[in-house]
C-alpha positions in Angstrom: 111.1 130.9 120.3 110.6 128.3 117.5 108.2 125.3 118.5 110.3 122.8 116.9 111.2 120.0 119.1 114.4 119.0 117.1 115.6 122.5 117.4 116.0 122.7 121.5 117.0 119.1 122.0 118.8 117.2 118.8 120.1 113.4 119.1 122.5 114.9 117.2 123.8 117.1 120.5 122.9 114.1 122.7 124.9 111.3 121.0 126.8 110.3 124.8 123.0 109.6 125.8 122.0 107.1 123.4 121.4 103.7 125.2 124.8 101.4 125.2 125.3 98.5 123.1 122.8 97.9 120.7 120.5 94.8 121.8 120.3 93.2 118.1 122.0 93.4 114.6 119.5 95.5 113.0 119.4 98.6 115.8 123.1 98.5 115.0 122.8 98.9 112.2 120.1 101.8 112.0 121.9 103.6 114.5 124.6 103.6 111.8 122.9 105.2 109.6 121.6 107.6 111.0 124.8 108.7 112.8 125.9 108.7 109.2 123.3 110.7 108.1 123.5 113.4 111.1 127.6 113.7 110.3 126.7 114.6 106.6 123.5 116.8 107.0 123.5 117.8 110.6 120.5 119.1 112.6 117.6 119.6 110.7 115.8 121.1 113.2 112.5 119.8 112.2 109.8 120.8 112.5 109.7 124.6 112.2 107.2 126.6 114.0 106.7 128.7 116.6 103.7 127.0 118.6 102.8 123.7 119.0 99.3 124.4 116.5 101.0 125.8 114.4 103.0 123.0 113.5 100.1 121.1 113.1 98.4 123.3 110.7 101.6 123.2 108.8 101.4 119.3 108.7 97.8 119.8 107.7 99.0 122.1 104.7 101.9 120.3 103.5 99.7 117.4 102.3 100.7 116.6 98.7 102.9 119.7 98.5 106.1 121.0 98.5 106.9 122.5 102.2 108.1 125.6 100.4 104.3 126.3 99.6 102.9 124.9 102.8 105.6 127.6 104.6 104.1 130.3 102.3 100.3 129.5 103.5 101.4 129.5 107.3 103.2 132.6 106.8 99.8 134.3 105.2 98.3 132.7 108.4 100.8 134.2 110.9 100.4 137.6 109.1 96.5 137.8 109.3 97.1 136.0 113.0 95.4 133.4 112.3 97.5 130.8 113.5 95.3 130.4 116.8 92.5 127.3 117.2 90.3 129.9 118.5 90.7 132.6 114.9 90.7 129.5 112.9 87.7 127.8 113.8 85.9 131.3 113.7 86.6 132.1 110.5 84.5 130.9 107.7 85.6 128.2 105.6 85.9 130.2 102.4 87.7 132.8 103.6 90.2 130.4 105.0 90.5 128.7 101.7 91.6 131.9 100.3 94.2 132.3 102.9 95.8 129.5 102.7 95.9 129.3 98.8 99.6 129.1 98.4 99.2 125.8 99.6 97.3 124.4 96.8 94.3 122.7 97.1 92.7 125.6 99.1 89.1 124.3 99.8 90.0 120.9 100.6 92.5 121.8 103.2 90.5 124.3 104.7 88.0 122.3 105.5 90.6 119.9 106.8 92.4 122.3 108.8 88.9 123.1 110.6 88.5 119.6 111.2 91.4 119.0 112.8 91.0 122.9 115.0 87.7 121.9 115.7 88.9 118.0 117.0 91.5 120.2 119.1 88.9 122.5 120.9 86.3 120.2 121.7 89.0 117.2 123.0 91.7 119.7 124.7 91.0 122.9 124.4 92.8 123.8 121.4 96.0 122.8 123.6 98.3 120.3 122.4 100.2 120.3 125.2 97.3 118.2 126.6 98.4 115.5 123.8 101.1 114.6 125.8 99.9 112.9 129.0 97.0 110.6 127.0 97.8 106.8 126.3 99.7 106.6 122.7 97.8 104.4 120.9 94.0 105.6 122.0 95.4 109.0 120.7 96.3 107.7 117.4 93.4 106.2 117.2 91.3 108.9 117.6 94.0 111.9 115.5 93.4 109.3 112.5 89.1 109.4 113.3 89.7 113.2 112.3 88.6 114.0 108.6 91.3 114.0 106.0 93.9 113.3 108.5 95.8 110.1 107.1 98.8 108.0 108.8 101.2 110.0 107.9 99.7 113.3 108.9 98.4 112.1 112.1 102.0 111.0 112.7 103.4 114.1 111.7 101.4 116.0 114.6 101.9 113.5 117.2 105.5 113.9 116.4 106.6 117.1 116.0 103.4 118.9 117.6 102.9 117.1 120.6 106.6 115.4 121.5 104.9 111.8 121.6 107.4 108.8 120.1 106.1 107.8 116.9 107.8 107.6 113.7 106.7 109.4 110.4 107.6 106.8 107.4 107.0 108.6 104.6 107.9 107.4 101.2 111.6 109.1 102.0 111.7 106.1 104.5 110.6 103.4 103.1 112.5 104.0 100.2 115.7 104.2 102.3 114.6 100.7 103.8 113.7 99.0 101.1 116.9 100.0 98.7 119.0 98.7 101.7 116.8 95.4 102.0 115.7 96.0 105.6 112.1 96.0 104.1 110.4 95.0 101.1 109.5 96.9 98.2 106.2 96.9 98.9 106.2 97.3 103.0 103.4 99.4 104.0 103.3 102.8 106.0 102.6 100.5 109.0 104.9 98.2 108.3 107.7 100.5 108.0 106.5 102.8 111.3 106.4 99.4 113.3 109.9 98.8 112.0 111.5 101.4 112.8 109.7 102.0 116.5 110.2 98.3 117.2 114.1 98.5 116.4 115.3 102.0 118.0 115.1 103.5 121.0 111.4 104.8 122.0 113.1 108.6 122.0 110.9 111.2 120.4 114.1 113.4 119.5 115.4 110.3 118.1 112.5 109.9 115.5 112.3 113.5 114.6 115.7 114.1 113.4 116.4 110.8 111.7 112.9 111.0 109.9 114.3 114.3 108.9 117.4 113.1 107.7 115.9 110.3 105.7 113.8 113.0 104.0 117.3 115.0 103.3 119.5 112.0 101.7 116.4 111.1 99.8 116.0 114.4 98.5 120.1 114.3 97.3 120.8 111.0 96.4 117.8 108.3 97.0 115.5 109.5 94.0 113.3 107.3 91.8 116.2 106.9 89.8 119.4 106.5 92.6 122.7 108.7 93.1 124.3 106.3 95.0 127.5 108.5 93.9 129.0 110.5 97.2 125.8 108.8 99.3 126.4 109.1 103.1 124.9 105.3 103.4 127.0 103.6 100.5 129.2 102.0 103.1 126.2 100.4 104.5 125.9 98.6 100.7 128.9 96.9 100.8 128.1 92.8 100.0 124.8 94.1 99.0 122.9 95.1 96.0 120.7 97.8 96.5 117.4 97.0 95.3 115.8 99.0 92.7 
């Protein structure tokens, strides 16, 4: 069974259960979009993987990378089953480099990786599971003390590996945001994950498949340069300019 947690239980599938009238103009409004969004793309079922670590080794890999190479480094883990805190931590930091080539940078993740197994075994026994029942922000805190773990991938495994409501804004995101004017240009990751967590609905589900939608219409239409052209969120421009 795939680990993902927008594969079992979508927003998409539990549109009825989203909370009732939006409390102010701008959760509207993002609710908008992103039922906009999930009637053009549909589920993404983000993230894929089929354990919780795994998912997390995979956000650990796809640093500065294409997914399509991260997925080809965590399948070369899966076949030398590898993809267990335990095999991972044992195995020496070279060899792992070598494994997990396909991902690029090989050294530097590896050493990341081990980081990250090695915060796992010593704080929960290597079971993410674990993740779920500490308080949110002390967990941040302490995913982001882990070497070579930034915002975004700390995020990333509090998200999709551990089930825990926090929102990944990547530069997919904040792009989004910033060409509709619901945040500046130059809005931080902070900024952006504070916005979008202080304006929707604390739902986990929620989070994962809209940050994976964002990531799909910036992929097709919100480039560097835009294709505003047959964009699922061009009625949202109407009486505004998008800003470039």
């Amino acid at each position: 069974m795939r680990a993902s947690i927008g594969s079992a239980q979508t927003p998409l599938a539990r549109r009825r259960r989203l909370p009732g009238p939006p409390r102010d103009r701008v959760k509207a409004r993002l609710l908008r979009l992103y039922l906009a969004l999930a009637r053009r793309f549909g589920p993404q079922a983000w993230w894929p993987g089929r354990t919780p670590y795994e998912i997390a080794a995979g956000a650990v890999l796809t640093q500065h990378t294409a997914w399509a190479s991260a997925a080809r480094a965590v399948a070369a883990l899966r076949a030398r089953r590898l993809l267990r805190a335990e095999r991972v931590a044992a195995t020496p930091a070279a060899a792992l480099a070598g494994v997990i080539r396909a991902a690029g940078t090989p050294r530097l993740k590896a050493r990341r990786l081990r980081a990250l197994t090695r915060w796992l075994l010593d704080r929960f026994g290597g079971r993410l599971g674990a993740m779920r029942r500490l308080p949110l922000g002390r967990l941040r805190r302490e995913l982001l003390g882990v070497p070579g773990l930034g915002p975004e991938t700390a995020d990333a495994i509090l998200l999709y590996a551990a089930g825990r409501p926090v929102f990944v804004a990547d530069a997919y995101a904040r792009r989004v945001l910033a060409r509709h004017r619901l945040l500046g240009r130059r809005a931080t990751y902070e900024e952006a994950r504070g916005f979008f967590e202080a304006h929707l609905p604390s739902d986990p589900a929620l989070f994962n498949e809209f940050h994976a939608l964002l990531v799909a219409v910036g992929k097709a239409h919100c480039r560097t340069v835009p294709r505003c052209e047959g964009c699922p969120l061009r009625f949202d421009l109407r009486g505004r300019r998008p800003a470039r």
